[in-house]
Each structure stands twice: as C-alpha cells, then as structure tokens.
N, C-alpha and C positions, 0 to 999 in steps of 0.2 A: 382509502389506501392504508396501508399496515402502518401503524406506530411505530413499530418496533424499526422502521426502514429509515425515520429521521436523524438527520447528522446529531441533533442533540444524546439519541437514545444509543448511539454505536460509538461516537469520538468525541474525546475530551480536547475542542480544539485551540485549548490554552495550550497544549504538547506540539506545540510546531510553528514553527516561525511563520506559516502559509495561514496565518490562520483566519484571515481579511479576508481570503476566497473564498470562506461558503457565507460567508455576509451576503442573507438576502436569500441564499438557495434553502432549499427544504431536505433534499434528497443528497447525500454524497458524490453519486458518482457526477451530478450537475454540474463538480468542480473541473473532470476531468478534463474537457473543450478547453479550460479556461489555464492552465496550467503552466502555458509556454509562455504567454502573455503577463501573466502574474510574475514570473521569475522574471522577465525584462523587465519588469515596472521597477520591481521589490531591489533588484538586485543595485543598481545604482543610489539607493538609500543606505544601502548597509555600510558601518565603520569600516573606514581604510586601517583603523586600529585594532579593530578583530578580525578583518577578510581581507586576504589576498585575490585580488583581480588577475586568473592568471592566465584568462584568455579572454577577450571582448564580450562574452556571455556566459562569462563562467567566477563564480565566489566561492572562497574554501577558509572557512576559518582558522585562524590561526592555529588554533589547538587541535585543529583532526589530525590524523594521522594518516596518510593517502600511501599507499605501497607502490614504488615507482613500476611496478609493473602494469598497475594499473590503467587502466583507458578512460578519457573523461571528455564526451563533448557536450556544450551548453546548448541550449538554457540549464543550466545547474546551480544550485546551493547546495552548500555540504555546509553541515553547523557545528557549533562546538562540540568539540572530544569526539566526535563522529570517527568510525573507524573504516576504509576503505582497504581493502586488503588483497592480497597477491592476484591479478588479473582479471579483479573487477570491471565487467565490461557495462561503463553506465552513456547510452545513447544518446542522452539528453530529455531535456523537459522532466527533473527529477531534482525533488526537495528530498533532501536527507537530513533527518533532524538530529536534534541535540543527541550525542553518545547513543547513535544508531551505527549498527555494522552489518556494513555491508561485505560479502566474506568473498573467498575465493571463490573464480569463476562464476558468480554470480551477475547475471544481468538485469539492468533497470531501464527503462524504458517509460515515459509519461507516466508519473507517478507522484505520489507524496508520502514519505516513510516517514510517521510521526516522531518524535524524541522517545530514544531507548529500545525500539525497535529493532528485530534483528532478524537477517537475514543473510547466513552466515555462509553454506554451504550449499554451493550448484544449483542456486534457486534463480528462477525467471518471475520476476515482478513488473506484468506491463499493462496498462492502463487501470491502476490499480490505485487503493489506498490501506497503506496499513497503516491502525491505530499504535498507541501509544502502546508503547513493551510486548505489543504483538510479536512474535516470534516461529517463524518455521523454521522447520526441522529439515536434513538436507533433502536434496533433489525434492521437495515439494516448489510447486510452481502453481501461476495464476496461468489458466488460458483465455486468451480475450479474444479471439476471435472465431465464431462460429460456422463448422466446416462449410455451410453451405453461403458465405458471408453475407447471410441475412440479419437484419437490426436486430440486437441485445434484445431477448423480456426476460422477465422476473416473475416467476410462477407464484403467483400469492393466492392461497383458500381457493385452487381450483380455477383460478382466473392466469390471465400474460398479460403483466404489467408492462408497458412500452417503455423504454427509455431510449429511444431514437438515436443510439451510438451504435455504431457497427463495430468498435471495439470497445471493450466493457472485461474487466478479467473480475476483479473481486472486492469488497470492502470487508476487511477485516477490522472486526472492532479492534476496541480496548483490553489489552489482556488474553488476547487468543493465543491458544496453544493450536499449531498445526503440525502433524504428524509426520515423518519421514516420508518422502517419495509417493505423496499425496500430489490431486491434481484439482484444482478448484476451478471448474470449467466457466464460462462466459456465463455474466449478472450475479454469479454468488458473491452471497452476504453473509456475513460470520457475525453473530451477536458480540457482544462485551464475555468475557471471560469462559466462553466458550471452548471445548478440547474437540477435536478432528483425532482421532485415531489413524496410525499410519497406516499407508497404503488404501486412504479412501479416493474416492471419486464422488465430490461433490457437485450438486447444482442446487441450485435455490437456495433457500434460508435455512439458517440453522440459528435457532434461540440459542439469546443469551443465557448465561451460567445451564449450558447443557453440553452434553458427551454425543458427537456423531461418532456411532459404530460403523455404521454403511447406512446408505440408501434404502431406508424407513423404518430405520432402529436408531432414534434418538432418546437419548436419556436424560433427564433433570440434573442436574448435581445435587446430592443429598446435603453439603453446605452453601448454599446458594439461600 
C-alpha cells in the first residue's frame, strides 16, 4: 500500500483533542466508523471548568465563540477559541478543534476538524478529515458519497484500493490549501502542504508539497 496514505505521513495528531482514535489504525479514514463513539466516551472526561455540557451529547468550550444562529446537534466537541459562526449547520458526530472555524452556512457532518483548521464559507465537510490549519476556500466541499452508492476505493498506481465505507469524502492533510468552489469527490486524499487550485475536481491522491492544476496536471512546489 502507498506510504504516503498513513495517518503519520498526512496528520500531526498532537493537533486535535481526538487524538486516541487512530491509536492502532494505519489508514485515516479507519477513524471515520469510529467517531460517534469516541465523542461519547471522550466527552464525559472533559473539564466542567473548560466545557459547557449544553446538551446530553454535546461539549463546547468555554472560549469558543458559537453564533446563536447557529445549529448544533451531538455527538459534538467544539474546542478552545473555536469559532462557529452565523448558521453553521453542524449534524453531529463532529470534533472541532482548537481555534478551528467553522463559517457561515457551512455544514459538518462525521467528521474531525484538526486545531486551526478553517472552514469558513458555504463548505460541506462529511465524513471527512481535515488536518491541522488545512483550510478551504468558499463553496469548496468534500463529496462522500458515490452516485452509484457503491463502497469508497482509492485509485493507487493503477490499482482500487478498498476501504469498505460507503461514505468516505476526503483526508485533507496538514496545511492544505483548497481552492474556491472546488469539489473533492469520494476517497480523495490531499497530502501535507498541498494547493488545489480553484475550481478543481478531484479524485484520488494528490502528493504532498504539490500544486493540483486539474486532473493530470500536478506540480511539485519548487520550495518543498
């Protein structure tokens, strides 16, 4: 299997309070099953002196900032200085890390948004993982479910890699820049420090410290 596809090589996961759930896995999206379950464990651990309990399955730390317009059902964590903002619509089964923002109209859905992370404007993040200070740009979205709802692969060297999830959107490394009104279709994987050009349509991998133009024009970064 590809190297470049293990949790160590894509996420720093000292950047996120979830960071217990890939203990033991190989592969990122491995975490995703695992996710709703984690937050009911995790969440009755957490300080009553940093997190407001402010629904039977829901923790918001003290110092975020939640827009009351906003919509919030649990299993949920939202972490410190985390920013939730004007009609953020978040489903549940979603870790939101340390001074991660989540913007207008944006919805989260099974997921885990590492600390500093941003996802600001009209984005859909569902069964997804963004690394640490990963950030799209507006109206890009993860799509995780495949028209024909047949199980997620992951196109590696010519081959379909299985990962036995019927919903699978994207793993965005560490540091990825995604592009405006970009669509990152079911099993994409975005390496560490990575750029997406706006208005692409991805699938598959895209290497670390590299520029996607479109679909078979990737480039190196020349400071990489």
């Amino acid at each position: 299997m590809h190297s470049s596809l293990y949790i160590h090589q894509l996420l720093d996961t000292s950047k996120t309070i979830a960071a217990d759930i890939f203990s033991g896995l190989t592969y990122p999206w491995e975490a995703l099953p695992k996710i709703s379950a984690f937050i009911l464990q995790l969440g009755p651990t957490l300080s009553p002196e940093e997190y407001d309990r402010i629904a039977e399955d829901i923790w918001v730390s003290k110092t975020a900032v939640v827009a009351p317009t906003a919509y919030l059902h649990g299993p949920l964590i939202i972490g410190h200085h985390a920013e939730i903002r004007h009609c953020a619509f978040i489903r549940g089964s979603a870790v939101v890390g340390q001074g991660a923002v989540i913007g207008n109209s944006t919805e989260l859905k099974n997921c885990i948004i590492f600390d500093q992370a941003q996802v600001p404007h009209y984005n859909y993040i569902g069964d997804s993982i963004l690394g640490f200070k990963a950030h799209l740009g507006a109206g890009a979205i993860t799509s995780n479910l495949k028209s024909d709802r047949s199980l997620v692969t992951i196109p590696v060297d010519g081959d379909k890699f299985a990962t036995e999830l019927k919903k699978f959107g994207a793993i965005v490394g560490d540091n990825v820049e995604i592009g405006c009104n970009s669509v990152l279709n079911p099993g994409t994987v975005i390496g560490r420090r990575a750029t997406v050009y706006p208005l692409s349509m991805v699938r598959g991998i895209v290497p670390a410290n590299s520029i996607y133009k479109k679909q078979g024009e990737i480039a190196e970064k020349m400071d990489s």
